[in-house]
Structure formats: C-alpha cells, structure tokens
N, C-alpha and C positions, 0 to 999 in steps of 0.2 A: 427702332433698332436698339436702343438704349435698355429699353424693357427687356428685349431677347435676350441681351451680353446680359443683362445682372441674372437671369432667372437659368440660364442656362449655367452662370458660374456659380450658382447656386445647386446646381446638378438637376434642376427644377426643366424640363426639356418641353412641355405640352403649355402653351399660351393661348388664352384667347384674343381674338383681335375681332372684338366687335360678335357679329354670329358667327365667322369664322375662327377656327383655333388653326395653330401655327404648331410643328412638331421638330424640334433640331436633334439630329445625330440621335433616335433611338436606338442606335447599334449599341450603346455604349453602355445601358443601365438592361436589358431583355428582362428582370425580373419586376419591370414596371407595368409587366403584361402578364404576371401571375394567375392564375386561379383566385388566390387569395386578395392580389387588390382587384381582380372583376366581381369578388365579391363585396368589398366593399364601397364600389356604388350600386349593385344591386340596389333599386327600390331609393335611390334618393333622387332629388331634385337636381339638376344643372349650376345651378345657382346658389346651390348651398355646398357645392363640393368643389374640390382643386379642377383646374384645368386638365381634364384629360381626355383619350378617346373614350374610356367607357363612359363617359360623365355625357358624350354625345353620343354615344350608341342609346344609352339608356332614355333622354330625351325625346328621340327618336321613337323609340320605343311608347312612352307614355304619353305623346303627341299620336302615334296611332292607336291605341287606345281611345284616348281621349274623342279624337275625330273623326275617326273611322274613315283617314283616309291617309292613302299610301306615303312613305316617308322616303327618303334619300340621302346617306349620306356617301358625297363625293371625296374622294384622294385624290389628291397628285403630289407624287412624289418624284424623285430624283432614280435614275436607272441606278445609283448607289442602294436607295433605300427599300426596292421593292420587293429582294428579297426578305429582310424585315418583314415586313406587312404579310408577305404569305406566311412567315413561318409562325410569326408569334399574335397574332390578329386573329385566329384562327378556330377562334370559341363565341359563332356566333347563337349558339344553344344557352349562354349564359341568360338571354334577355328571357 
C-alpha cells in the first residue's frame, strides 16, 4: 500500500506487483493512453520500461511470438472504471 500512495502521488498510476500490475484512478491522467506513449513501448522489453498497460500488452505480444502460443491478459476493474477501459484501451492494432 505504501508503494501505491507514493507512486500514485507521484501522478505515477500503473504498478507492478510481482506478474501482476496494479492500475489506480486512470480517469484522471486519459493522455497516458495516447498514440504517442503506445508508441513508445512499441518494441521494448517489460522490464526495461515504466510500469504500464502497453508495457504488458506488448510482453504479451513478444511471449506469442516467441512461443507460438496463445497469451492472455486479464482486467478487473471497478464498475467506476470500465468505462475507461473501453474507451481509451482501444488500440489493440498497435502491437
């Protein structure tokens, strides 16, 4: 929890916890779902870039590549948040 409160007052909203990441209040920043930062993890690594969803789309991505076998990644969020998720989630043509 300590982690979340500094990284969230940090304006900092996407956390990892282990293989899962952690997402607070994206209502608040929607330009963290740009074109321009899905471009910028285009093509890198999980592990070499900030905590975010494309950071695990793209994983996702280069683990089916890699294994040539099907990938999954799960949401759940809050009936607050799901409009979010449809409307700015929505570029799954990036990968």
């Amino acid at each position: 929890m300590h982690s979340l409160r500094q990284r969230y007052g940090s304006n900092l909203m996407h956390t990892h916890a282990g293989p899962n990441m952690v997402v607070i209040n994206p209502i608040s920043a929607p330009s963290m779902y740009s074109e321009k930062v899905m471009q910028m993890f285009k093509g890198c690594r999980k592990e070499d870039t900030a905590p975010h969803i494309y950071s695990m789309a793209q994983a996702a991505y280069r683990s089916l590549l890699t294994t040539r076998q099907d990938q999954s990644i799960a949401g759940l969020v809050t009936s607050a948040s799901i409009q979010v998720h449809k409307t700015h989630l929505q570029h799954p043509h990036w990968l």
